[in-house]
C-alpha positions in Angstrom: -6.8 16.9 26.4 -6.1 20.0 24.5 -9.0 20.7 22.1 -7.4 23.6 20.4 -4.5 21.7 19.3 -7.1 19.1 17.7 -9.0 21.3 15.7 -5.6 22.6 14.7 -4.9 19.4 13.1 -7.6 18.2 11.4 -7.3 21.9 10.1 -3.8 21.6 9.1 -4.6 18.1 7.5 -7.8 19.4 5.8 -5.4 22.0 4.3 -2.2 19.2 3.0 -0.3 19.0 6.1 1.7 21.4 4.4 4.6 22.4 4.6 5.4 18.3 6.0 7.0 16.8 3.1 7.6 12.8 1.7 5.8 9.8 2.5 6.6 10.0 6.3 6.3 13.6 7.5 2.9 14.2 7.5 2.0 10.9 9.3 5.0 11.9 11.8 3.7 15.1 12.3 -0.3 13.8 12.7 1.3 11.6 15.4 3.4 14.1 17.3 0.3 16.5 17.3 -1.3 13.5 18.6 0.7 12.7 21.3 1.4 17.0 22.5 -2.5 17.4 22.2 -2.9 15.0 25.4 -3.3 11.6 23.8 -1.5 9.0 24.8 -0.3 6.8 22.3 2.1 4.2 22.8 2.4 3.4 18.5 0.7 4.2 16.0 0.5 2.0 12.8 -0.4 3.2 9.2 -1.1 0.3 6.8 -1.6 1.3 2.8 -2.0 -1.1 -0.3 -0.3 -0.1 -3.0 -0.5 -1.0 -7.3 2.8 -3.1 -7.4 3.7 -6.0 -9.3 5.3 -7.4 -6.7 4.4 -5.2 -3.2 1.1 -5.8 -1.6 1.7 -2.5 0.3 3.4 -0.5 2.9 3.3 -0.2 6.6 4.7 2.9 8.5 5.1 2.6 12.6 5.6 5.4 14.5 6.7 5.5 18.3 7.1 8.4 20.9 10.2 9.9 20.7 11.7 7.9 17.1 11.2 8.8 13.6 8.9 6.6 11.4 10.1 3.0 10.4 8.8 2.1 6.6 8.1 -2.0 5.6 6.9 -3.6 2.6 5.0 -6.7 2.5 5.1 -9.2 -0.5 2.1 -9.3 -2.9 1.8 -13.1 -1.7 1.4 -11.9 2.0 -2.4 -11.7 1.6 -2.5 -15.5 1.3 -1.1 -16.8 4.5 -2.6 -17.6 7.7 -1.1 -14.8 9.9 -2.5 -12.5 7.9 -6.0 -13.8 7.5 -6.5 -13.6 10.9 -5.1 -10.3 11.4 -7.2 -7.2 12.9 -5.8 -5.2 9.4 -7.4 -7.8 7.6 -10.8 -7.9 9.5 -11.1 -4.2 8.9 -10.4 -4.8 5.0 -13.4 -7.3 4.6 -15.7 -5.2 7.2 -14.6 -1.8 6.2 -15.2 -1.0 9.8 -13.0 0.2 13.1 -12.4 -2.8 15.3 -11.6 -2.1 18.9 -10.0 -4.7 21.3 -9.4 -4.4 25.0 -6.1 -6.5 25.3 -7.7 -7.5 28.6 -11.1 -8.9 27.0 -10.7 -12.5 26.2 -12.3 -11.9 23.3 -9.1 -10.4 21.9 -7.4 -13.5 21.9 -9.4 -14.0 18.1 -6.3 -12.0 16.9 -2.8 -14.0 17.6 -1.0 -10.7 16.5 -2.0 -9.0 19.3 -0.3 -11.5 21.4 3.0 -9.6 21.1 1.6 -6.0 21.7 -0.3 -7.6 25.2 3.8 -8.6 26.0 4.5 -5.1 25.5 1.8 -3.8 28.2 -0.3 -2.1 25.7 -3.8 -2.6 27.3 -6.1 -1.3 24.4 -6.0 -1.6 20.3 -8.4 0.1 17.7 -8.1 -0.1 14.1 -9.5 2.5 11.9 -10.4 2.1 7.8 -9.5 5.3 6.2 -11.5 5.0 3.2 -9.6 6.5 -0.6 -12.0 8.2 -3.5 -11.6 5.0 -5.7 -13.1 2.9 -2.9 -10.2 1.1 -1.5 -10.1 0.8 2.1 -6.7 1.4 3.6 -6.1 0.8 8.0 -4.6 2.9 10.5 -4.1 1.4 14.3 -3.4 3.6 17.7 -2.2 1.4 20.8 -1.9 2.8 24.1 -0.4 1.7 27.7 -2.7 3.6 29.8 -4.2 1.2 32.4 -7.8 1.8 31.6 -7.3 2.3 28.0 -8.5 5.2 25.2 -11.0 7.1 27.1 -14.4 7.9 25.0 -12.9 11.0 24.5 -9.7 9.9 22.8 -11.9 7.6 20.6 -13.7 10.1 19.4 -10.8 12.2 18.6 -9.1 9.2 16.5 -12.2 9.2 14.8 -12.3 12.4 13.8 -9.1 12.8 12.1 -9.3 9.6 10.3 -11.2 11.4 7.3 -8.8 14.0 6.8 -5.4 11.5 7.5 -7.3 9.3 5.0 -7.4 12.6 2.0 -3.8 13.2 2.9 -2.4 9.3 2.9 -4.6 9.2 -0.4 -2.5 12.5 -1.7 0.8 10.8 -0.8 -0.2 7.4 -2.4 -1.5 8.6 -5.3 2.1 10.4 -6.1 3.7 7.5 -4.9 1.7 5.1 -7.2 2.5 7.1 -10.2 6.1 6.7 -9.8 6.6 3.2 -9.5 3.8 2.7 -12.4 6.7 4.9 -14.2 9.0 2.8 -12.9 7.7 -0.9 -13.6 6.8 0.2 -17.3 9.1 2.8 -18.8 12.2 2.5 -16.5 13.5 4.9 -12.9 15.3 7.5 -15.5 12.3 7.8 -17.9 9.6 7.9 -15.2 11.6 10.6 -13.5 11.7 12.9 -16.6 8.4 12.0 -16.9 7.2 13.3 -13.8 9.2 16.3 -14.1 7.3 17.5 -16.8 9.2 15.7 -19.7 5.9 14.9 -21.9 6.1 16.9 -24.7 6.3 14.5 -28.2 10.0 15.4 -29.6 11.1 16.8 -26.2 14.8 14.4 -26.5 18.3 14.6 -25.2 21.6 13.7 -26.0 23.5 11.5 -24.0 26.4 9.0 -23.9 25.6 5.5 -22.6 26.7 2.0 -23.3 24.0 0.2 -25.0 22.8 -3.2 -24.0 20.4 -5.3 -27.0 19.9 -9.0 -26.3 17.8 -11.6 -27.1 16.9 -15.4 -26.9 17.9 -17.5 -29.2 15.7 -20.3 -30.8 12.9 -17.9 -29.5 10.4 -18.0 -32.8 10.9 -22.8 -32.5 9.8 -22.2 -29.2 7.1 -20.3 -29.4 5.8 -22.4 -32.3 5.9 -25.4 -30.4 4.6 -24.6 -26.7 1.7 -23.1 -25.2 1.4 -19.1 -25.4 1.0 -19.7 -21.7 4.4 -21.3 -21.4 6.3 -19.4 -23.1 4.9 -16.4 -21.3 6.0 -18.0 -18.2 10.1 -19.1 -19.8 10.1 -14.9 -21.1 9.8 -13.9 -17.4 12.2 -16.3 -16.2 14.7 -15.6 -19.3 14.2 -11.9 -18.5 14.7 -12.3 -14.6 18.3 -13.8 -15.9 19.1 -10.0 -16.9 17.2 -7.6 -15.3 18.7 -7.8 -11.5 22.4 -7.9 -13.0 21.3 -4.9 -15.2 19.4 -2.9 -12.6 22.4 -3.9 -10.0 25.5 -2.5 -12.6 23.9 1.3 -12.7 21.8 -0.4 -16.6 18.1 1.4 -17.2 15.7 -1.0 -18.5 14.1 0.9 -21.8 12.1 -1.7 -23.5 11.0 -5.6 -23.6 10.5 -6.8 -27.5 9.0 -10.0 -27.7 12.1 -11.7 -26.3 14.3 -8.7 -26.8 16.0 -6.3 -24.4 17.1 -2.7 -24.2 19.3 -1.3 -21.9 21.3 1.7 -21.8 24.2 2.5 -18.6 24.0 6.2 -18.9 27.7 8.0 -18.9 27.8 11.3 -16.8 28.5 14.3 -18.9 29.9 15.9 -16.1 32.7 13.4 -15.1 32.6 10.9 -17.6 34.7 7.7 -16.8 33.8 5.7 -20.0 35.7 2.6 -19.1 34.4 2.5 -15.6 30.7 2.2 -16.7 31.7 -0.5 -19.5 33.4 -2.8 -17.2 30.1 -2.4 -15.2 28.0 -3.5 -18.5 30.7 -6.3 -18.8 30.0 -7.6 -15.2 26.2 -7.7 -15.9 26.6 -9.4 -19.4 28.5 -12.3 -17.3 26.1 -12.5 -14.7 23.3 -12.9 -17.3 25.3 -15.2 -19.1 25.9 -17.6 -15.9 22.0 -16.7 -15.0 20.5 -17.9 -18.6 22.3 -21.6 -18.6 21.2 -22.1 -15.0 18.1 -21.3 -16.7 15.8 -24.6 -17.1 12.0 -25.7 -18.7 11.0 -28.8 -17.0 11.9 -30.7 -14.1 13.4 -33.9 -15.4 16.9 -34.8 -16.8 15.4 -33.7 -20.1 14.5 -29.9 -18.7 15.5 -27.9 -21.5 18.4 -25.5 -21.3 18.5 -21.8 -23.6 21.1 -19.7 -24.2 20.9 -15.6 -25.7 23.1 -13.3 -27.4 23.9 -9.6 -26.1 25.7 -6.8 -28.4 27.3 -3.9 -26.5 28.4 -1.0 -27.7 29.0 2.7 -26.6 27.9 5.6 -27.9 25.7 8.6 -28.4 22.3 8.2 -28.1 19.0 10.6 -28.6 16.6 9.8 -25.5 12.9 11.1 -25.0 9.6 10.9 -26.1 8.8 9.6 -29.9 5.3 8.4 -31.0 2.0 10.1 -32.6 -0.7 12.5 -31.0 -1.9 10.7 -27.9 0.4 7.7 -27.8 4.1 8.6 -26.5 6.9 5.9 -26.0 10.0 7.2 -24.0 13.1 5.6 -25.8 16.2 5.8 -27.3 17.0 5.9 -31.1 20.1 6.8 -33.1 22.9 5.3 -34.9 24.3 3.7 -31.6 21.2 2.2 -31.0 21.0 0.6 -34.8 24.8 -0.5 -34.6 23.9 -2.4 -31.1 20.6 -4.5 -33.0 23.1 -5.5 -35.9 26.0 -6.7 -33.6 22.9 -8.7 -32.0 22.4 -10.6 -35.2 26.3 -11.3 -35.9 26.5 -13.1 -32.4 23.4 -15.1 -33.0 25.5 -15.7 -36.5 28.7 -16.5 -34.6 26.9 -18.8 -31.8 28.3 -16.2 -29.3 27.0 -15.1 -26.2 28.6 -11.8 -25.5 30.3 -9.2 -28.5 31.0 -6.0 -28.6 31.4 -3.2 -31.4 35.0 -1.9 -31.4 34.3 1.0 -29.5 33.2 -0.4 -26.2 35.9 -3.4 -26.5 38.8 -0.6 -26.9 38.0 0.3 -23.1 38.7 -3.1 -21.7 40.9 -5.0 -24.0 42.0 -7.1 -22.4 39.0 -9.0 -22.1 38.0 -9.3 -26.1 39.2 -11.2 -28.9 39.0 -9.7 -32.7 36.7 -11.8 -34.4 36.9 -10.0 -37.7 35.5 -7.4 -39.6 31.6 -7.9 -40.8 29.4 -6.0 -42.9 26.6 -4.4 -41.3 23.5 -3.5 -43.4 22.6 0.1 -43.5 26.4 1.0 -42.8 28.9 1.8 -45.7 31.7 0.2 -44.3 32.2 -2.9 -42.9 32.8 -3.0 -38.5 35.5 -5.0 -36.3 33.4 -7.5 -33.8 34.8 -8.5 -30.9 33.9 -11.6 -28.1 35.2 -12.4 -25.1 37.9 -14.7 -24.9 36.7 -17.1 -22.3 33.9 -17.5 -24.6 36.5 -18.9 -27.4 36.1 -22.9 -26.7 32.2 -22.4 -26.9 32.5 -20.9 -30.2 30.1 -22.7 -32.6 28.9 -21.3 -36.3 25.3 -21.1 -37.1 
């Protein structure tokens, strides 16, 4: 085994692993340094919990000779019964290595080790790299030597485990920020964001179609059922719109009580207008067919609900607005006025889906003219438009 390569790397990971960049090249790196410095490693497996709504955390695997392969596990995994009796999860409740000979009968404790003993590796260790905030986070070596990590190998694995911990903890850290960016203020926002866009009035113009809906009947039922409940029917009703949204190129901006902003930004550079309203238009329908699927209750009595969505095109200022301390990322203008108030004349209307005159001019032939309404704030009055396969369902409020 080559010393000087080892100190090398716990030097180079004491130091960043610089220049390796992403979540995968340092770890690909560590491994290939591993492997030229003499040890012999048949995979290596790096396991890291992550703060996700709905992603317990992420596995890497790395084998001789390929690139890194990336998993996710569900935030449920943590719960079932291949997982409790996992080695990754002995080493979370110990916060110690474990080591298994895949010879000892002893090993047999761990049915996931049944299918690396099919694939001749002959000994397992499992290492906690230990984070700052006191998480404990696993990496595991295998190898298919006959007789196993020599005491010298161990003690090598060892030794880096420290430093590879600092680094993973470098990478997570970055990572974890982004999706926290994600989840609460939308992909868009949280990338300006961590760009460097946090300075209060620091805003842009842009051109997007504007998505505002809302459920209707929302105040009865939140009068009537258990906070509890209706927490659970606004995640449901919200699942209904997010997916098709997120799917047609929308950027979730805001939840309000049981409101929703969206915007679909329009490229300044090649704008195609219609194309990215006829996206908005297939998300509004797949909502639409999403929310009466939508029930409360498992009887022939469930409840059903139906919502309203405005759309509308236009410009739109987008960046930070709030007061010393407290920022919101948003969007606020005109456009984004016009949208709430077309909201209210389809709740009026007992219509699902309308649309100012702006965004219906770039698909006609999906909209009929409703007539012309007054809109508070606005000196004249506006054309609203609904869908026509909407017409039949039609019903005044």
């Amino acid at each position: 085994m080559d010393a000087t390569r080892i100190e090398q790397l716990i030097d180079w990971l004491i130091d960043g692993a610089r220049p390796a960049t992403g979540p995968n090249g340092p770890f690909q790196e560590t491994c290939e340094r591993l492997l030229a410095a003499g040890l012999p490693l048949a995979r290596v497996a790096l396991f890291i919990k992550t703060l996700h709504p709905d992603v317990y955390g992420r596995a890497f695997f790395w084998h001789p000779g390929e690139d890194v392969v990336t998993s996710t596990a569900d935030i449920d995994i943590e719960q079932t019964p291949a997982f409790a009796t996992s080695p990754i999860a002995a080493v979370h409740r110990s916060r110690r290595e474990l080591r298994c000979r895949l010879d000892d009968p002893a090993s047999r404790r761990f049915p996931y080790l049944d299918e690396l003993r099919g694939e001749g590796v002959t000994d397992y260790i499992a290492l906690p790299l230990h984070f700052t905030d006191g998480s404990v986070h696993v990496v595991t070596c295998t190898t298919k030597r006959q007789c196993g990590f020599a005491d010298e190998h161990l003690d090598v694995l060892r030794r880096i485990a420290a430093p590879m911990a600092r680094v993973a903890e470098i990478i997570q850290l970055r990572r974890t920020a982004a999706i926290l960016l994600d989840t609460y203020v939308g992909n868009s926002a949280g990338e300006r964001i961590l760009g460097g866009q946090i300075r209060r009035g620091h805003a842009e113009t842009m051109q997007a179609a504007i998505w505002l809906s809302d459920l209707r009947g929302y105040t009865a039922l939140s009068d009537r059922l258990a906070p509890e409940i209706v927490v659970e029917i606004l995640n449901d009703y919200f699942d209904c719109q997010v997916p098709a949204i997120r799917k047609h190129g929308g950027e979730i901006l805001k939840f309000m009580g049981d409101g929703l902003l969206a915007v679909f930004p329009i490229a300044s550079a090649d704008p195609d207008v219609g194309a990215v309203c006829a996206q908005v238009l297939n998300a509004a329908r797949e909502a639409r067919t999403n929310v009466v699927a939508m029930r409360h209750g498992s009887d022939e009595a469930a409840e059903g609900f139906r919502f309203g969505v405005a759309l509308h095109v236009g410009d739109i200022l987008f960046g930070n607005i709030g007061g010393s301390g407290r920022l919101d990322f948003t969007c606020i203008g005109p456009a984004v006025n016009l949208a709430a108030r077309l909201e209210k004349i389809a709740g009026r209307l007992g219509r699902t889906v309308v649309a100012s005159s702006s965004f219906a001019g770039l698909c006609a032939r999906e909209w009929a003219d409703l007539g012309e309404f007054a809109i508070e704030g606005l000196s004249s009055a506006q054309r609203v438009y609904g869908l026509h396969d909407e017409m039949a369902a039609e019903v005044p409020r």
